[in-house]
N, C-alpha and C positions, 0 to 999 in steps of 0.2 A: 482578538482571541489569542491568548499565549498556546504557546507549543503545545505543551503538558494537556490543555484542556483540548484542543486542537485534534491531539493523541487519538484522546481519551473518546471524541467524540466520531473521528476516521473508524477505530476499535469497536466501536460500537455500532457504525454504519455495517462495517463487514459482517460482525456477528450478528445482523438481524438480517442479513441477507443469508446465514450459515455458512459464511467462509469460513474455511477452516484451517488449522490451526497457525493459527495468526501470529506471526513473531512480529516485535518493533525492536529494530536496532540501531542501539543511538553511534552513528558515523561521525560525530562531529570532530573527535579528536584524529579522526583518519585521512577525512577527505574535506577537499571546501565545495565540492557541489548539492552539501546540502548535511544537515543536522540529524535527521532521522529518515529511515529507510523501513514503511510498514509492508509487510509480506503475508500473503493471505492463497489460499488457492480455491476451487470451485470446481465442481464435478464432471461440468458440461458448460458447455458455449453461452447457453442462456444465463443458468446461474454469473457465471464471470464476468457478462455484460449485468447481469442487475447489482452484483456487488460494486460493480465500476457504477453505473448510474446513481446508487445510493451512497457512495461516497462522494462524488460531486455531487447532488443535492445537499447532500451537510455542510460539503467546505462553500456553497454557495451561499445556504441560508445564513452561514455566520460570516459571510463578507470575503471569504477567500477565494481569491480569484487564481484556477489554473494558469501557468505558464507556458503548459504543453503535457498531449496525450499523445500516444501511439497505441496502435495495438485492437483497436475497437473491431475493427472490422473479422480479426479472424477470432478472437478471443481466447487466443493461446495463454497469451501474455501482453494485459494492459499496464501500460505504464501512466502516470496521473504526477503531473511535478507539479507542485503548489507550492516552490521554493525551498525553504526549508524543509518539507516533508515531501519524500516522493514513493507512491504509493505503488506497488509491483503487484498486480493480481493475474495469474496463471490458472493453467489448467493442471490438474495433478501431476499428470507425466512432464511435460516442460516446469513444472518446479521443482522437479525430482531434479530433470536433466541441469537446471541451470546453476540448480544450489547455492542461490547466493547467501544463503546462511552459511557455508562452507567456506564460500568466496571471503566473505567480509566475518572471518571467524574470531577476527581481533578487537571487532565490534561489542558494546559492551549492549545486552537483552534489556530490555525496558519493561518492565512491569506496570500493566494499569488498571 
């Protein structure tokens, strides 16, 4: 599975879990630990573990094997590296505080 479809189908795990508002930004010409950086946040603990759950059941069923997670247990802020894509799922207030849409403002938004 190419990126793009990869994207497309990470976007769409979050969205049927109602993550909300989902940015994906493409980092490749910024940094080399990785191509795209999808951002998503969820209301409460549970929500943010099922958005993390449903994202890895996608990148599983299409063959993508994570590299490494953190973050499960308190579900502030799960991280999900599947190499080239590495998946940031928060809780409202810690994605306020962490803003890596601010961070990485040089980042170019990906539309899918």
């Amino acid at each position: 599975m190419k990126n793009k479809e990869l994207l497309k189908a990470v976007h769409k795990a979050m969205d049927d879990k109602f993550g909300e508002e989902i940015t994906i930004l493409d980092i490749s010409n910024l940094s080399v630990m990785a191509d795209y950086f999808v951002i998503t946040h969820g209301n409460n603990p549970n929500q943010v573990k099922a958005i993390a759950d449903e994202v890895r059941e996608t990148c599983h069923k299409a063959g993508i094997k994570i590299n490494h997670s953190e973050g499960y247990d308190t579900a502030t802020w799960i991280l999900l590296d599947f190499s080239d894509i590495i998946v940031h799922i928060f809780n409202k207030e810690d994605r306020e505080f962490y803003n890596i849409e601010r961070v990485w403002a040089d980042a170019e938004i990906v539309n899918v």
